[in-house]
C-alpha positions as a Markdown table, in Angstrom:
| # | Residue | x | y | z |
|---|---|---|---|---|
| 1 | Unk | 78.3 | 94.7 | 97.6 |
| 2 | Unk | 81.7 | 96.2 | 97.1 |
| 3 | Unk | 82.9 | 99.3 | 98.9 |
| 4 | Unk | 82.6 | 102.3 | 97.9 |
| 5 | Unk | 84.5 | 105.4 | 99.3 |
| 6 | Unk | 84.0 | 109.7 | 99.1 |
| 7 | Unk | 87.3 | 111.9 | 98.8 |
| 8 | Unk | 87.5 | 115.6 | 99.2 |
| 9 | Unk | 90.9 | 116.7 | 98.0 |
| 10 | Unk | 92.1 | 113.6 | 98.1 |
| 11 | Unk | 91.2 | 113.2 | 101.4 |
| 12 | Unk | 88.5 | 111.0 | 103.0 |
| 13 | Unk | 85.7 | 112.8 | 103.4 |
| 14 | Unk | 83.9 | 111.7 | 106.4 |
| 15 | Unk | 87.1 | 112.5 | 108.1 |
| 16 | Unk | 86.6 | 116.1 | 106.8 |
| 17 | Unk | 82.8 | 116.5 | 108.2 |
| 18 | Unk | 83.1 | 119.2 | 111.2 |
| 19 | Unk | 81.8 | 118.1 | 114.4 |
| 20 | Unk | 78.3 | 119.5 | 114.5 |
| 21 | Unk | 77.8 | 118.8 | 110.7 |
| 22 | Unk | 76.7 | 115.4 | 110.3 |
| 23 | Unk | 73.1 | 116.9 | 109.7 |
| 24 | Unk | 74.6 | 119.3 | 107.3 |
| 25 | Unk | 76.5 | 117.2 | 105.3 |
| 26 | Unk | 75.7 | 112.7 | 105.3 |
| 27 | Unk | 77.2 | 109.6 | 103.4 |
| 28 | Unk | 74.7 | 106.9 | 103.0 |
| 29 | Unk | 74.0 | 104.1 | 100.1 |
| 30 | Unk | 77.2 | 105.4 | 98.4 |
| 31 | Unk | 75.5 | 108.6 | 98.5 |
| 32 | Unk | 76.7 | 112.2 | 99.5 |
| 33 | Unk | 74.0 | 114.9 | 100.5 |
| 34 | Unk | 74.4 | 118.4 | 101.2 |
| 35 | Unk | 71.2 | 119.3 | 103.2 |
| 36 | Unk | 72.8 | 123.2 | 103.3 |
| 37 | Unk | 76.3 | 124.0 | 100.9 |
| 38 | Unk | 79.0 | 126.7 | 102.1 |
| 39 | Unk | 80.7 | 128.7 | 99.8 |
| 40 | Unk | 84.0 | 128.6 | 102.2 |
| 41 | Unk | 84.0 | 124.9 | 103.4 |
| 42 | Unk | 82.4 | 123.0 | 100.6 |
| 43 | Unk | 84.2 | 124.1 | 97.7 |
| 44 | Unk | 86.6 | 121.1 | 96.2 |
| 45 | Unk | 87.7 | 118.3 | 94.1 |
| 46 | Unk | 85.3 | 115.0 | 94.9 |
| 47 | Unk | 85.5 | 112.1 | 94.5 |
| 48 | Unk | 84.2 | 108.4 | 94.4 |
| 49 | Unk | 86.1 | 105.3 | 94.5 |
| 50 | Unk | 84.4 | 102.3 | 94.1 |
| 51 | Unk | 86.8 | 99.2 | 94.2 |
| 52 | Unk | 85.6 | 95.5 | 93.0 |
| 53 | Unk | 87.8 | 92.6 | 92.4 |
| 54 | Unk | 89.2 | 94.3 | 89.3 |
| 55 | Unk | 90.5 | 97.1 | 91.3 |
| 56 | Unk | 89.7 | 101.0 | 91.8 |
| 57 | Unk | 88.2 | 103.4 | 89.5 |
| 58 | Unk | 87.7 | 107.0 | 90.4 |
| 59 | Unk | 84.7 | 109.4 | 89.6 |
| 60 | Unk | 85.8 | 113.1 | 90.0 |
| 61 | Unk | 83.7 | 116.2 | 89.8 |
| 62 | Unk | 84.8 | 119.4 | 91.5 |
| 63 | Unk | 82.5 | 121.3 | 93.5 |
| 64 | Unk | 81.8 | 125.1 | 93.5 |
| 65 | Unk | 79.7 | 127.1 | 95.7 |
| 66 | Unk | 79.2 | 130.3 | 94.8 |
| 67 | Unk | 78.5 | 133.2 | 97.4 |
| 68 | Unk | 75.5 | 134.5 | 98.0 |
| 69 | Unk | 76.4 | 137.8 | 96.0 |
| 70 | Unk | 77.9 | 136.1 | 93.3 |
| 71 | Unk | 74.5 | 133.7 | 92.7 |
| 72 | Unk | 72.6 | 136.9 | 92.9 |
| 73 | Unk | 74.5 | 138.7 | 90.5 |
| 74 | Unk | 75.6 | 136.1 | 88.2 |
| 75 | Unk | 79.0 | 134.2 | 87.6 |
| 76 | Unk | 80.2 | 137.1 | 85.5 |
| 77 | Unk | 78.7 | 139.6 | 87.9 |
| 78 | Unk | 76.6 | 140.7 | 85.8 |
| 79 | Unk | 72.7 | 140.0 | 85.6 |
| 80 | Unk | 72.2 | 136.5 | 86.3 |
| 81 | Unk | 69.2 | 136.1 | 83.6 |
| 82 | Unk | 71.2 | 137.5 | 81.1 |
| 83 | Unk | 72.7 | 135.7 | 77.8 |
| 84 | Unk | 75.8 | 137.3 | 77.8 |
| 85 | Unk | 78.9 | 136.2 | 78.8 |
């Protein structure tokens, strides 16, 4: 199996898991899981890397965790069942 690797800002990401976390936040199979997401720690750029004998290609999706008072009240602010934008 080739290697696979998780970035957060460009940076390795099980190098950015705080002590105390590693229940919060796991790698495993190539796979990241957020049991719990934080609006101020776990917002960021993500990526995958998976390398093979071709060389590297990226996956990138950027991650955004929205407060508690913004989910509640919508992106916009306004009434999160709402059509409008």
């Amino acid at each position: 199996m080739y290697p696979h690797s998780w970035l957060k800002n460009r940076l390795p990401l099980e190098e950015q898991i705080e002590p105390g976390d590693e229940d919060r936040v796991k790698i495993s199979n190539n796979v990241v899981t957020f049991a719990t997401l934080d609006a101020e720690r776990d917002n960021g750029m993500y990526q995958c890397a998976a390398t093979n004998t071709h060389g590297t290609r990226y996956s990138s999706g950027e991650l955004r965790v929205l407060s508690e008072y913004q989910r509640e009240r919508g992106p916009g602010g306004g009434d999160p069942d709402s059509d409008q934008v």
